[in-house]
Structures are given as C-alpha cells and as structure tokens.
Biopython code that builds the backbone (N, CA, C, O; Angstrom):
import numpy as np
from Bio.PDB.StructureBuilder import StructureBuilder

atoms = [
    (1, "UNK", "N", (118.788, 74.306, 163.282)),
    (1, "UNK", "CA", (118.531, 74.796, 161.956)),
    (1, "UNK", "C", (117.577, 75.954, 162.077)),
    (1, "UNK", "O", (116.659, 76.029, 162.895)),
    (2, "UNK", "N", (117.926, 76.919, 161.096)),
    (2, "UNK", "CA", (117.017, 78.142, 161.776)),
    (2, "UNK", "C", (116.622, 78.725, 160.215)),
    (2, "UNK", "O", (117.539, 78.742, 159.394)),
    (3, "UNK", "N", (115.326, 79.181, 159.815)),
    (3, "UNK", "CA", (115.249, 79.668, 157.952)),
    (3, "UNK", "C", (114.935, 81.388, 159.066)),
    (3, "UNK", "O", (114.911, 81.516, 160.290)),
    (4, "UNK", "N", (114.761, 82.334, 158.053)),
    (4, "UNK", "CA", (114.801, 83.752, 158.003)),
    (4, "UNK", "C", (113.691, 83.770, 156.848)),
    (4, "UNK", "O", (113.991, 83.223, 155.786)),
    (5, "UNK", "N", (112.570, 84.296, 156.968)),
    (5, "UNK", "CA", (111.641, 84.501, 155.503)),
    (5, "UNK", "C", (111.183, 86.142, 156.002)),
    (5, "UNK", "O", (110.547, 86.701, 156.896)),
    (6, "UNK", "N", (111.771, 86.384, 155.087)),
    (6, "UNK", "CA", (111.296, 88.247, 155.170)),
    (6, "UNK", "C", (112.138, 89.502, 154.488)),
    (6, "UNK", "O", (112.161, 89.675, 153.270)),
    (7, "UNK", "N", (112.507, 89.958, 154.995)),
    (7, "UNK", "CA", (112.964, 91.028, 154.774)),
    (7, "UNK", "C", (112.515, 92.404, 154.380)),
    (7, "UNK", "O", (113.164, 93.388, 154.024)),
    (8, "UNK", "N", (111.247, 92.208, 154.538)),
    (8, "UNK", "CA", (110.768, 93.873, 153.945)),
    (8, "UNK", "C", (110.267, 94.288, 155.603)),
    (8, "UNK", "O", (109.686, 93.677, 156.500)),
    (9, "UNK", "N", (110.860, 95.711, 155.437)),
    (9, "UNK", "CA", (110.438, 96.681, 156.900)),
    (9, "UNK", "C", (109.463, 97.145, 156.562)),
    (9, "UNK", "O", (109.084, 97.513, 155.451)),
    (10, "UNK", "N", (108.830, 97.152, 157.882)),
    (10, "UNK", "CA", (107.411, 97.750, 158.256)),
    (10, "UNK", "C", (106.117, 96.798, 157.400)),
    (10, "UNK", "O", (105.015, 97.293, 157.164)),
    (11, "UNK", "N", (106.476, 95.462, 157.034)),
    (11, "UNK", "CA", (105.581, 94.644, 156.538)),
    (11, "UNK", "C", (104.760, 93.885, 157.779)),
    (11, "UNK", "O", (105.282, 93.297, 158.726)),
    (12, "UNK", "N", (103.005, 94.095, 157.460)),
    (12, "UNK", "CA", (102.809, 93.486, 158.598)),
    (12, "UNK", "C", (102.619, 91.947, 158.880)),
    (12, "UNK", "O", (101.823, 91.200, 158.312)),
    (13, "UNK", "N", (103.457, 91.651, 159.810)),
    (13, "UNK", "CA", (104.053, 90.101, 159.917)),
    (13, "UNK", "C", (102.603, 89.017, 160.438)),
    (13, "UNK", "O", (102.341, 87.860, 160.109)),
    (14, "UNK", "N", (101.920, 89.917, 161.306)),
    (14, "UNK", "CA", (100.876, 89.152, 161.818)),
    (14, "UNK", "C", (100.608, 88.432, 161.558)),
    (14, "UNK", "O", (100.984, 87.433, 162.171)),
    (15, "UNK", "N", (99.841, 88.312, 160.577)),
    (15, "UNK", "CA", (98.670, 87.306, 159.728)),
    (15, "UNK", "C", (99.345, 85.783, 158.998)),
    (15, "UNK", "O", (98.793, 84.699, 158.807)),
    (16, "UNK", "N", (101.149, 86.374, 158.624)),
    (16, "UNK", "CA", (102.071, 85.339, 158.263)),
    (16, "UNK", "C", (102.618, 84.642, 158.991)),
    (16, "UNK", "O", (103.012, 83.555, 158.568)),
    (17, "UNK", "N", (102.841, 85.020, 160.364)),
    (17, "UNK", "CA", (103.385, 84.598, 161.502)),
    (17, "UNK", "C", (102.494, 83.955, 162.622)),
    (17, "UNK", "O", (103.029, 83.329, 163.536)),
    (18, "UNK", "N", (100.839, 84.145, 162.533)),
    (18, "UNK", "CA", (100.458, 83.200, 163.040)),
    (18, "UNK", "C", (99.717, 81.915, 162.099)),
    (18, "UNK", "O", (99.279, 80.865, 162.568)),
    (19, "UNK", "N", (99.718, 82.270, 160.839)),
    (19, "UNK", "CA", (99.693, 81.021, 159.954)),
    (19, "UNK", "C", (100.682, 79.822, 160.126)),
    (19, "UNK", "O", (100.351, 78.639, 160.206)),
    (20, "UNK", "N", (101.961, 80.331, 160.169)),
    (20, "UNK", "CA", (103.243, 79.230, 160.353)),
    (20, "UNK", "C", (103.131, 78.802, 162.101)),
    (20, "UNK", "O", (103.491, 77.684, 162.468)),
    (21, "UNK", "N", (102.798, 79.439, 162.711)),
    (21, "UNK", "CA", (102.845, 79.023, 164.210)),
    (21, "UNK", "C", (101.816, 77.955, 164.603)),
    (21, "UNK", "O", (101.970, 77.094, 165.470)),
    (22, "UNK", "N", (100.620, 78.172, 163.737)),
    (22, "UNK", "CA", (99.331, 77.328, 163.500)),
    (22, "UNK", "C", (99.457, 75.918, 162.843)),
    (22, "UNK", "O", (98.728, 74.943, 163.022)),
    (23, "UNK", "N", (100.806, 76.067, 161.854)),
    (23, "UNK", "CA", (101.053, 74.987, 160.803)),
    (23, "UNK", "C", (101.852, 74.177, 161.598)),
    (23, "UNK", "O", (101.619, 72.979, 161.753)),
    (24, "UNK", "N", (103.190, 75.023, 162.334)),
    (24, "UNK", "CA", (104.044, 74.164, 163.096)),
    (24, "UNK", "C", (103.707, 73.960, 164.365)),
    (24, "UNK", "O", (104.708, 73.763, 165.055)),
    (25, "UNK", "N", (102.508, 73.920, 165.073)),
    (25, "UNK", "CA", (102.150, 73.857, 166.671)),
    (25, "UNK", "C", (102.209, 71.861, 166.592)),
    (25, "UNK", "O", (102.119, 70.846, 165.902)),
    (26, "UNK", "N", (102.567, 72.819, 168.706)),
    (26, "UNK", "CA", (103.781, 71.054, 168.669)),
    (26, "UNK", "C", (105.073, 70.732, 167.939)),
    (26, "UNK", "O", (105.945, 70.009, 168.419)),
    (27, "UNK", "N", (105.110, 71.054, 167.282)),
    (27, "UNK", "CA", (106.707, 70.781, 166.646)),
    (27, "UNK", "C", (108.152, 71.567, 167.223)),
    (27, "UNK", "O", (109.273, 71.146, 166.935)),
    (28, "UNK", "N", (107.915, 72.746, 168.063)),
    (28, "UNK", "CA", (108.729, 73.564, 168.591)),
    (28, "UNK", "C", (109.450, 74.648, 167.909)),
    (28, "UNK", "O", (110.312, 75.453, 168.260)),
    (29, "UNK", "N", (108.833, 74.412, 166.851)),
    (29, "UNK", "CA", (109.268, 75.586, 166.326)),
    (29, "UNK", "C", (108.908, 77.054, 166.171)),
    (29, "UNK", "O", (107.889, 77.389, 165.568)),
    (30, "UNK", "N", (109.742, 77.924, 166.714)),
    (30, "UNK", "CA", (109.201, 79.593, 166.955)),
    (30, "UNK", "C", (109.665, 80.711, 165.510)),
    (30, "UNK", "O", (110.704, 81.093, 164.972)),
    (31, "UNK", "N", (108.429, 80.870, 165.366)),
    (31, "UNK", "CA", (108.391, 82.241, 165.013)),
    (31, "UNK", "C", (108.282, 83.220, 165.286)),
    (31, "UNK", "O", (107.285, 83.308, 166.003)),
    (32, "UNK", "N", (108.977, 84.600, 165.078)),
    (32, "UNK", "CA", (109.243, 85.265, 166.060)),
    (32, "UNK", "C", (109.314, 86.772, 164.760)),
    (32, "UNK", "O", (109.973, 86.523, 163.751)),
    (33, "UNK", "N", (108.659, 88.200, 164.845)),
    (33, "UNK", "CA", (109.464, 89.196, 164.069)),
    (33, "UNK", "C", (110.162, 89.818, 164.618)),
    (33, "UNK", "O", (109.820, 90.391, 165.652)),
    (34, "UNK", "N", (111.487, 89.921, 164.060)),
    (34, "UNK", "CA", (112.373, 90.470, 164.410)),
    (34, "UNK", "C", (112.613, 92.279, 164.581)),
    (34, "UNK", "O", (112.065, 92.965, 163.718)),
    (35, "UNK", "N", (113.321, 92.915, 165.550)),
    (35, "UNK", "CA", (113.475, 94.404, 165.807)),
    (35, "UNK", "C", (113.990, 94.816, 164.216)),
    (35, "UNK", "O", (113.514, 95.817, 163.680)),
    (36, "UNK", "N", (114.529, 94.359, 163.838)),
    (36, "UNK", "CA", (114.644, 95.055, 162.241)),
    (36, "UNK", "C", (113.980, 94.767, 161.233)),
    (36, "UNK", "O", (114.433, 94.938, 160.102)),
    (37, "UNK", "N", (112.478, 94.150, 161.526)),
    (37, "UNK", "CA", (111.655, 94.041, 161.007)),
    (37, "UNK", "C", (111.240, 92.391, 160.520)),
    (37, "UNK", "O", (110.055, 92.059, 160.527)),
    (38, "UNK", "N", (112.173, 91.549, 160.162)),
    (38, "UNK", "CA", (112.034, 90.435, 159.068)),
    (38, "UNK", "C", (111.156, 89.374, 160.241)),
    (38, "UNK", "O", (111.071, 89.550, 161.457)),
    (39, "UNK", "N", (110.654, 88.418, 159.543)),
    (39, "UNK", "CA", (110.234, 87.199, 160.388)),
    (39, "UNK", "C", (110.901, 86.210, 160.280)),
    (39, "UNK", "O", (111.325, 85.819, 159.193)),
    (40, "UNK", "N", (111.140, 85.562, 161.506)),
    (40, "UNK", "CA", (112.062, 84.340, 161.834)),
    (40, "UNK", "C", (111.575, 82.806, 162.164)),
    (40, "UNK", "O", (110.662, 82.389, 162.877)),
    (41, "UNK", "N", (112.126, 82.431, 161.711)),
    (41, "UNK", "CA", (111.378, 81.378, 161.775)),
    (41, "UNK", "C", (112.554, 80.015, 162.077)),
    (41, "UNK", "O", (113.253, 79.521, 161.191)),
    (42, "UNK", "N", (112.552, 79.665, 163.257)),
    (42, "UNK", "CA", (113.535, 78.694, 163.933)),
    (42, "UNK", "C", (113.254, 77.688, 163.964)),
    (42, "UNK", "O", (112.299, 77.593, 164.736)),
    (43, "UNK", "N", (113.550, 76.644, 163.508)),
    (43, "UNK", "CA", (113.118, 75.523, 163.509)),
    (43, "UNK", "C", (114.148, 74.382, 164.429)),
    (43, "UNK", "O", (115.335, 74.422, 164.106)),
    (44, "UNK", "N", (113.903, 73.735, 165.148)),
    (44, "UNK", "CA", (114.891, 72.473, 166.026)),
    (44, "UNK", "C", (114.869, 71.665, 165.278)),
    (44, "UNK", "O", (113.989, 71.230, 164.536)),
    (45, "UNK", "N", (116.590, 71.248, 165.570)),
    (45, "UNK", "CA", (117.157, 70.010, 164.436)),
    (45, "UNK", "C", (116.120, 68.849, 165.152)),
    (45, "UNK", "O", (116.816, 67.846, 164.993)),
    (46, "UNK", "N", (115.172, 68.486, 165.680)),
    (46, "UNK", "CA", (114.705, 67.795, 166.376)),
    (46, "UNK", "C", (113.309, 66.995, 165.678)),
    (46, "UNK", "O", (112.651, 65.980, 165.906)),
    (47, "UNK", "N", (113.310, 68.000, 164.801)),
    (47, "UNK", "CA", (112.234, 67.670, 163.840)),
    (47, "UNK", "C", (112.683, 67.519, 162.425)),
    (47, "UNK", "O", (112.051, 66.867, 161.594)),
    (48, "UNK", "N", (113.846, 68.171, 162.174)),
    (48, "UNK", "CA", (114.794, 68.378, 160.534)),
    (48, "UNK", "C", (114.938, 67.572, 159.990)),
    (48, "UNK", "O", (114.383, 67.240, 158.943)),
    (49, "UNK", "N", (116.363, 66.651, 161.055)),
    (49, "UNK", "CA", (116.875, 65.835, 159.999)),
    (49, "UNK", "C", (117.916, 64.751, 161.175)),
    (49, "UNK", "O", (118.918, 65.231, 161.705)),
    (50, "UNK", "N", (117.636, 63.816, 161.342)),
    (50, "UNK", "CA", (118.868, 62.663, 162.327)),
    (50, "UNK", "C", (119.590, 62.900, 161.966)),
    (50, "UNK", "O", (119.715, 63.311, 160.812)),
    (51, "UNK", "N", (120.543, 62.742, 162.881)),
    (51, "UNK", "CA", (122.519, 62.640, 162.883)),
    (51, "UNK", "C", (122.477, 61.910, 161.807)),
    (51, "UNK", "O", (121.520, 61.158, 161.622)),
    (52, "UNK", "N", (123.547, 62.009, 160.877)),
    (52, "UNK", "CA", (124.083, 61.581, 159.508)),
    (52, "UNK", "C", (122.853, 60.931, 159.013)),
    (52, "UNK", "O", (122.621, 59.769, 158.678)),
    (53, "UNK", "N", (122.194, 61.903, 159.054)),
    (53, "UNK", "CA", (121.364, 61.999, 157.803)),
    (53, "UNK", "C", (121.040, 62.848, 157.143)),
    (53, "UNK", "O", (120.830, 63.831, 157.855)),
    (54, "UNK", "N", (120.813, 63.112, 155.814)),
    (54, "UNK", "CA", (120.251, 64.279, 154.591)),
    (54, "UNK", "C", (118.586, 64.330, 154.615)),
    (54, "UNK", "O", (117.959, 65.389, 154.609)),
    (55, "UNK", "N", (118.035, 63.137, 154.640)),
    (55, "UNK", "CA", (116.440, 63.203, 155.093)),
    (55, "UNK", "C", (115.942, 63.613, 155.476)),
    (55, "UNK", "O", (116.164, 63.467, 156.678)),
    (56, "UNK", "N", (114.879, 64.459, 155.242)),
    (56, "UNK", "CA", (113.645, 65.173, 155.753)),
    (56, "UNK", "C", (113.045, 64.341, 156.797)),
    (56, "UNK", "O", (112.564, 63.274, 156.417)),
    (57, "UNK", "N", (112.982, 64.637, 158.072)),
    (57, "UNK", "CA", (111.885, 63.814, 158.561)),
    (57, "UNK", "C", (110.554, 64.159, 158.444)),
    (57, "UNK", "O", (110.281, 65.302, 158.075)),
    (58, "UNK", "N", (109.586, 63.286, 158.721)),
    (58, "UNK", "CA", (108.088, 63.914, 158.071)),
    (58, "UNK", "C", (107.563, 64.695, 158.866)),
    (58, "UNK", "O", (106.506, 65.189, 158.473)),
    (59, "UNK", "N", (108.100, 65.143, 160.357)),
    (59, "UNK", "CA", (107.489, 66.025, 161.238)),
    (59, "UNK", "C", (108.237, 67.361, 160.650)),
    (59, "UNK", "O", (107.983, 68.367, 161.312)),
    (60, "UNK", "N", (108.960, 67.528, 159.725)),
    (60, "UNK", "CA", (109.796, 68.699, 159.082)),
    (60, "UNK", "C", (108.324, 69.101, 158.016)),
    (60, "UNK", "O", (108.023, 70.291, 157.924)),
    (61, "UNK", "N", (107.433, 67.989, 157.216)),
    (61, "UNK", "CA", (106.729, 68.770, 156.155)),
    (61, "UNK", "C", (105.833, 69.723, 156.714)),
    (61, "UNK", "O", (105.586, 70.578, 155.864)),
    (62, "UNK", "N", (105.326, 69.904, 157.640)),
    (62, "UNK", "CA", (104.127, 70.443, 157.855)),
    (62, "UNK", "C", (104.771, 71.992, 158.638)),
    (62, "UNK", "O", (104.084, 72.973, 158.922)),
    (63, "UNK", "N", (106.173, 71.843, 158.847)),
    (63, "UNK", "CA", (106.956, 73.564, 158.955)),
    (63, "UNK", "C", (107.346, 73.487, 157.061)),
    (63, "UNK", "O", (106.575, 74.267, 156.502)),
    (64, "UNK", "N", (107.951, 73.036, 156.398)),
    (64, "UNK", "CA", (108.186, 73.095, 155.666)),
    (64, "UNK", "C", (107.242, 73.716, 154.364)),
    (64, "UNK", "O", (107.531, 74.603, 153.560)),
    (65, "UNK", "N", (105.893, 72.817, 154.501)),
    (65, "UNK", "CA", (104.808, 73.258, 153.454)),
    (65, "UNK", "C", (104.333, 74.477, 153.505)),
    (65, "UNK", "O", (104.197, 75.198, 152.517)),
    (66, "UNK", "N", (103.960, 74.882, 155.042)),
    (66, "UNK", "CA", (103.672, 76.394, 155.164)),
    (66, "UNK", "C", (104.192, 77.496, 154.823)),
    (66, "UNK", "O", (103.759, 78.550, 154.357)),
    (67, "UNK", "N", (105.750, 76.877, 155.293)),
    (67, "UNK", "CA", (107.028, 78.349, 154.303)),
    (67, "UNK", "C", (106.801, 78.256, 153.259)),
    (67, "UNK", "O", (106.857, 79.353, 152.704)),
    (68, "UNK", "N", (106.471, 77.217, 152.417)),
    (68, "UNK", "CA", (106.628, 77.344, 150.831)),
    (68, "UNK", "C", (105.685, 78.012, 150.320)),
    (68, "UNK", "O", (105.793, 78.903, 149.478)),
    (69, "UNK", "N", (104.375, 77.455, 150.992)),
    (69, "UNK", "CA", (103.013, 78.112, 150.647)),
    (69, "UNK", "C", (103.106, 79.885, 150.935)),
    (69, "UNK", "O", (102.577, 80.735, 150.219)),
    (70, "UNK", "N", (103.593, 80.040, 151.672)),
    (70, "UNK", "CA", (103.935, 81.453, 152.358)),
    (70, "UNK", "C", (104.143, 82.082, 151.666)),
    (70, "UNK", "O", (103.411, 83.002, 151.303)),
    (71, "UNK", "N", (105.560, 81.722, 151.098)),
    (71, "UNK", "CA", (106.399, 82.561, 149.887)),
    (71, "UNK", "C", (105.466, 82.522, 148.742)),
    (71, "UNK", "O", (105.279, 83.606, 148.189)),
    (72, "UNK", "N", (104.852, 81.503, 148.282)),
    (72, "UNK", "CA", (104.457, 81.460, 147.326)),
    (72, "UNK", "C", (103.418, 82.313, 147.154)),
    (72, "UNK", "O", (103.479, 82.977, 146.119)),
    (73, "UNK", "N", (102.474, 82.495, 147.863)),
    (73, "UNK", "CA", (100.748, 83.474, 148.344)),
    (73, "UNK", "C", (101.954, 85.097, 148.311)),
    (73, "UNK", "O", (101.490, 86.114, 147.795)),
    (74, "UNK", "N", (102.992, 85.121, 148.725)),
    (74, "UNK", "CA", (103.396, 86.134, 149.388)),
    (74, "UNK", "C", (104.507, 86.791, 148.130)),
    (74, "UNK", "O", (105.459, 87.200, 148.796)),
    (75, "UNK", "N", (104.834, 87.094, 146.525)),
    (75, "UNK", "CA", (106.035, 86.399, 145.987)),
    (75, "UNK", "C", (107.295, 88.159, 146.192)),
    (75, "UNK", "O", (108.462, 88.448, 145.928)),
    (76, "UNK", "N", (106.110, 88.831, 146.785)),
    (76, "UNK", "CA", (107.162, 90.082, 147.369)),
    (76, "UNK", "C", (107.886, 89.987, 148.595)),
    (76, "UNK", "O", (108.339, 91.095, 148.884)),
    (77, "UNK", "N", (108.194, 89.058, 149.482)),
    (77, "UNK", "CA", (108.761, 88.353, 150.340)),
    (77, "UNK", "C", (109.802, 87.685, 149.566)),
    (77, "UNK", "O", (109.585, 86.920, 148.627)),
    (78, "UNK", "N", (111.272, 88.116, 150.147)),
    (78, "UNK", "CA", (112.481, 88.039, 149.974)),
    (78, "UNK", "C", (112.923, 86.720, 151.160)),
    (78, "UNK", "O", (112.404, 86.617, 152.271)),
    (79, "UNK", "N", (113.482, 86.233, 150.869)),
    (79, "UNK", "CA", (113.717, 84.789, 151.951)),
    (79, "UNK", "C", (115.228, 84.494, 151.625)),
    (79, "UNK", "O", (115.857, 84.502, 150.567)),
    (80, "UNK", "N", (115.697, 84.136, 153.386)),
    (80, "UNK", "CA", (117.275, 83.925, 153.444)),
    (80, "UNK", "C", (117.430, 82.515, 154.531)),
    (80, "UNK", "O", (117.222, 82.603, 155.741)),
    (81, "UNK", "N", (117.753, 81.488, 153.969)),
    (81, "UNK", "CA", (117.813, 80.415, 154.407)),
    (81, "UNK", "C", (119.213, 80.283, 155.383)),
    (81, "UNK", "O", (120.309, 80.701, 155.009)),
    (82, "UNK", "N", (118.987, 79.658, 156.633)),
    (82, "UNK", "CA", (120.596, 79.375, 156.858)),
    (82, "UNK", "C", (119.762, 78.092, 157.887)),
    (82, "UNK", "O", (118.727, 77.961, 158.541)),
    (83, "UNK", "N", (121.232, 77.158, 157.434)),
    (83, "UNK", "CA", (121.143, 76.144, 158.238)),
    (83, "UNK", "C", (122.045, 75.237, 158.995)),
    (83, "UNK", "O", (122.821, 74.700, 158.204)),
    (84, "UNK", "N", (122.206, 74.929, 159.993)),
    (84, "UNK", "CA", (123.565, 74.186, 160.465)),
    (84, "UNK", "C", (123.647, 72.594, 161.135)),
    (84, "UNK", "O", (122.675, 72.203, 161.781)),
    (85, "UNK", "N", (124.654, 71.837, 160.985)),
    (85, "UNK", "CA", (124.613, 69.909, 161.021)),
    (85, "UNK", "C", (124.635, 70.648, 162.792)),
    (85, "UNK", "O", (124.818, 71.733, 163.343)),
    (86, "UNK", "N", (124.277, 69.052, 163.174)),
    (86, "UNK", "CA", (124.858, 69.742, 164.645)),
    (86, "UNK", "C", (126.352, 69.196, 164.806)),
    (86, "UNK", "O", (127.185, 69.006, 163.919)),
    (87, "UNK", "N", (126.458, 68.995, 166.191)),
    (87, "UNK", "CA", (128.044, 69.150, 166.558)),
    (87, "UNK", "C", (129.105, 67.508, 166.330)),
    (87, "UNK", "O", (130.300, 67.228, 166.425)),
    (88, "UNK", "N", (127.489, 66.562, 165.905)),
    (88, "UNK", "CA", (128.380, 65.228, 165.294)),
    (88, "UNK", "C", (129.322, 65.209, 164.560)),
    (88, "UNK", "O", (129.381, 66.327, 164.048)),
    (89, "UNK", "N", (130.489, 64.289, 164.023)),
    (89, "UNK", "CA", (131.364, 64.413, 163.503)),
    (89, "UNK", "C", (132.197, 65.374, 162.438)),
    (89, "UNK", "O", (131.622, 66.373, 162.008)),
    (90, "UNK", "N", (133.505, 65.085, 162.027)),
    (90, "UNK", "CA", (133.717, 66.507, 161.766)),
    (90, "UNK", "C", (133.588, 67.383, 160.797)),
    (90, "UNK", "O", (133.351, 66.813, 159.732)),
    (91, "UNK", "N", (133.651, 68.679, 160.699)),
    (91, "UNK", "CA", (133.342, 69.653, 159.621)),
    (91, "UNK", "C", (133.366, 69.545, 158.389)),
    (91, "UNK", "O", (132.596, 70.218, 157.703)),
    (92, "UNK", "N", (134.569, 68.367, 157.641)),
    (92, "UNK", "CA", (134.772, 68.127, 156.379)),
    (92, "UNK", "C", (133.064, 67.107, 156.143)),
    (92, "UNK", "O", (132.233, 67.329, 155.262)),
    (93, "UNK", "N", (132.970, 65.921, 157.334)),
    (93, "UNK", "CA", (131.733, 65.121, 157.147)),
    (93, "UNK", "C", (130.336, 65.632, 156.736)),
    (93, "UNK", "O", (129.463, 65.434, 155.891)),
    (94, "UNK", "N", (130.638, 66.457, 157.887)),
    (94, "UNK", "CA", (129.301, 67.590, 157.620)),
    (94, "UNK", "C", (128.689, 68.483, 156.405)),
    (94, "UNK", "O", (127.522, 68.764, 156.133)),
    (95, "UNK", "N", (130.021, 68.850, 155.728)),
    (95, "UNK", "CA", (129.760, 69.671, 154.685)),
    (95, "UNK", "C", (129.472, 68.760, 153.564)),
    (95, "UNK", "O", (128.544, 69.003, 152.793)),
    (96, "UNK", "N", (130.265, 67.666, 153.429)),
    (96, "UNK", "CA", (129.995, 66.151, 152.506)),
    (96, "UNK", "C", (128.253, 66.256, 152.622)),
    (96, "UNK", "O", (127.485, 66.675, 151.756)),
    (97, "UNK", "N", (127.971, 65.809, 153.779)),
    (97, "UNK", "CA", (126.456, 65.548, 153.970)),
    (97, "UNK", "C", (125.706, 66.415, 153.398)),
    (97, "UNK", "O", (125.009, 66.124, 152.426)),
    (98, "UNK", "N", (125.759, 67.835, 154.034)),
    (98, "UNK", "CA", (124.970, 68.669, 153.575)),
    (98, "UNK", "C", (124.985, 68.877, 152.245)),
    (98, "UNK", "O", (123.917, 69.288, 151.790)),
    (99, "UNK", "N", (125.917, 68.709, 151.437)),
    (99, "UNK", "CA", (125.907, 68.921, 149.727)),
    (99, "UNK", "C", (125.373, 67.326, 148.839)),
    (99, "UNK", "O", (125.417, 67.030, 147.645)),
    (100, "UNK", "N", (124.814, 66.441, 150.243)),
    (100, "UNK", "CA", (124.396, 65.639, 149.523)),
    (100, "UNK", "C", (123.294, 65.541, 148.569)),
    (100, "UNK", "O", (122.447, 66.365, 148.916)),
    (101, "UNK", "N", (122.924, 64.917, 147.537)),
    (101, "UNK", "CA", (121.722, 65.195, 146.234)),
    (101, "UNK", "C", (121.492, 63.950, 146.629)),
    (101, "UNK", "O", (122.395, 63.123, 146.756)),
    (102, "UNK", "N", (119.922, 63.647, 146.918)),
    (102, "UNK", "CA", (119.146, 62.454, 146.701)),
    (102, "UNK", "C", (118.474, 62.222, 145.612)),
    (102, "UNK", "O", (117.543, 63.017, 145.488)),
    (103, "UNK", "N", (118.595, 61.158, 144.438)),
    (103, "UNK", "CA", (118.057, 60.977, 143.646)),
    (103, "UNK", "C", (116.991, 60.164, 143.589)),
    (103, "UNK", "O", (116.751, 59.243, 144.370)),
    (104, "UNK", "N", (116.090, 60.642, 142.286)),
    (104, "UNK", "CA", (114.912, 60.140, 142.942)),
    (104, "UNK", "C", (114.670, 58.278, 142.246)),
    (104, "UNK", "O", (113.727, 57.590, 142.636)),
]
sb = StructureBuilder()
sb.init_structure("model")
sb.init_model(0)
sb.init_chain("A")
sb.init_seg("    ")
for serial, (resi, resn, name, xyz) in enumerate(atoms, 1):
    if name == "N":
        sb.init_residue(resn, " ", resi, " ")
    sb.init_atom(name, np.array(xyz, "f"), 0.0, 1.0, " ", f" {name:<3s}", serial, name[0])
structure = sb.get_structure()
C-alpha cells in the first residue's frame, strides 16, 4: 500500500517529511520526495491491514495520524491516495473487500 501527499513543485518537503518519518519510525515505512517534486509516502501492507481483512491495524494509526495532521496544518497540499490488496485471492474478492463499509 503506498499514499502520495503532495503535489506542489518546488515546495519545501523537509520539515514534512521528517515529521512523518519521526511519526512512523520502526514501522517501515519510507518517505521519500520525489524528482518531480511531490512527497511519498510508502507504507508496507505489513502494518495496514491482514489478508481478508478491511481493518486498520493499530500499528497503521500512528502513519496514519501524522498524514492527517499533515494535510490538515498543511490545507495547500493536494493529496493522491493509491492503494493495493496483496496477491491473496481473486480480483473480484479483493475489490468486494476493499469497497467494504464498517459500521459503527
């Protein structure tokens, strides 16, 4: 699973990019700015979410809270999410899952 938070060129990433690296240390997840400018932010299904499951695991809040907080401190920051099941069962399952709604 990998999020993208950025998109403005020549924004300086520094100060945002070692906040999230600070938030997610230990968890494996890299942030990284990218040659066309945006910051990346990769996260391993390892911390996301178990095989057939929709659940957050709780080692996901503490990458999770920082992006939000991020955007939020930040609200001229444009953000492009992408995310993918891994290679467990098949594509129709997967997409089922992922459009799943947990109610509260």
């Amino acid at each position: 699973m990998g999020a993208a938070a950025g998109g403005i060129v020549g924004y300086n990433w520094q100060a945002i990019r070692n906040k999230i690296s600070g938030d997610s240390k230990g968890t494996g997840t890299q942030v990284t700015v990218q040659q066309d400018g945006p910051l990346k932010v990769n996260i391993p299904n390892s911390i996301s979410f178990d095989t057939n499951s929709y659940a957050i695991k709780p080692s996901f809040d503490p990458v999770l809270n920082s992006v939000t907080r991020t955007l939020q401190q930040h609200p001229e920051l444009i953000s492009n999410v992408v995310g993918h099941t891994d290679n467990t069962g098949t594509a129709a399952y997967n997409q089922t899952l992922s459009q799943t709604v947990r109610k509260a």
